[in-house]
N, C-alpha and C positions, 0 to 999 in steps of 0.2 A: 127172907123174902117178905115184902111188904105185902097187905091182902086189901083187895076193894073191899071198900065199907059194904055192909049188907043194902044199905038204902040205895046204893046204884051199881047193886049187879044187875037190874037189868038193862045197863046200859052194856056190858060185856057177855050175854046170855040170851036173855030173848027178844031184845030190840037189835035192829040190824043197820046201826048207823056208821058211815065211814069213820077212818080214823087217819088223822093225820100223822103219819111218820116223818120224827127227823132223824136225820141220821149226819155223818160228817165226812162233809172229803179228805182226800185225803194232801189237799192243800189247807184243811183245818177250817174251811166255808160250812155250813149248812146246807141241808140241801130235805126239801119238804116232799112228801109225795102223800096225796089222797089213796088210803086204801081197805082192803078187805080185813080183817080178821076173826080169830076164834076163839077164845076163852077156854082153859081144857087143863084141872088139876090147879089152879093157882097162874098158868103161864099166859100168856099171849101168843098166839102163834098167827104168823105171817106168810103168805104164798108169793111169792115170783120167779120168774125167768132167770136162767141163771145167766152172768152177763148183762144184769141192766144194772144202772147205776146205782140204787138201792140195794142190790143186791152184793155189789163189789163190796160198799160199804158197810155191810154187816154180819162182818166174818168173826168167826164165837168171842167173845172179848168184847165187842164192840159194845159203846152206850148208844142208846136208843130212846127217845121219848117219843110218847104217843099224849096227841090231845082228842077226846072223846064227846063229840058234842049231843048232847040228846035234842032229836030231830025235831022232838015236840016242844020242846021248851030252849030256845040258845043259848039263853043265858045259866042252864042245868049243864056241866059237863064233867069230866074226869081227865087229868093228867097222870098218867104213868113215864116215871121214868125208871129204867134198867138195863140188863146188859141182854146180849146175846149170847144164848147158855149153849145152843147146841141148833148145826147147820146140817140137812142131809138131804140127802133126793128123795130117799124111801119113804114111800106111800105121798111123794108130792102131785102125783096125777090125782088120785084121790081128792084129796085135801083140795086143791081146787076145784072140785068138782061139790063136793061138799058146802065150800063157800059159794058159787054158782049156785047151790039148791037158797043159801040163808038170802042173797042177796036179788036174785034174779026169780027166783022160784023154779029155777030149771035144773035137769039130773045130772047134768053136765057141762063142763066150761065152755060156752060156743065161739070164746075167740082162741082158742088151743092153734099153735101154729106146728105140726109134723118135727120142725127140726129144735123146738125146744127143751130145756131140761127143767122139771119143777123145781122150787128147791123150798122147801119149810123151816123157818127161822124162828124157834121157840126163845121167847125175852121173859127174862125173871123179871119182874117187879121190885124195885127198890127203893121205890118212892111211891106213894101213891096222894096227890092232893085231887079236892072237890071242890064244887062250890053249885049252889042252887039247891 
């Protein structure tokens, strides 16, 4: 498991900037999405619906890279690339809910739709490049 340098963990810790997720179809295209995450033990961990396209595409096995820009400076960021170690539902109300607090400052997700399923996607690190 590759580890963020110390000089920008807080780019994965107490700054709350998006992170761009790619991930791959499964016609082998790219496919980008603007998102939440949490930093937790070494991992990266990921919130979505289960059923949306990010999500089809990152079932345990999968490669995944995140690019990390720090809000305050552009040209400061952090690429992580890894896999997808482990998918579950458990505790994914939470865990959005949790991101809703880092992101929004609110105690709870306020776009949560009744018939959705959370799902929490933890990515091991296996690359880690910087710059800035």
């Amino acid at each position: 498991m590759a580890a963020v340098p110390e000089a920008y963990l807080d780019l994965v810790t107490t700054k709350a900037p998006l992170a761009h997720l790619a991930t791959i179809m499964k016609d082998g295209s790219p496919q980008v999405t603007p998102i939440w995450f949490d930093y937790t033990d070494g991992l990266i961990r990921v919130n979505s619906a289960k059923g949306r396209v990010k999500s089809r595409n990152m079932a345990e096995g999968a490669k995944v890279a995140l690019s990390i820009v720090d809000p305050a400076n552009g040209y400061r960021y952090i690429q992580i690339r890894g896999t997808v170690t482990k998918v579950t539902e458990e505790g994914g109300d939470a865990h959005i809910d949790s991101l809703a607090k880092k992101y929004l400052g609110l105690d709870a997700y306020p776009y949560r739709s009744a018939a959705e399923v959370r799902l929490i996607f933890e990515i091991t690190p296996a690359s880690v490049q910087v710059m800035g």
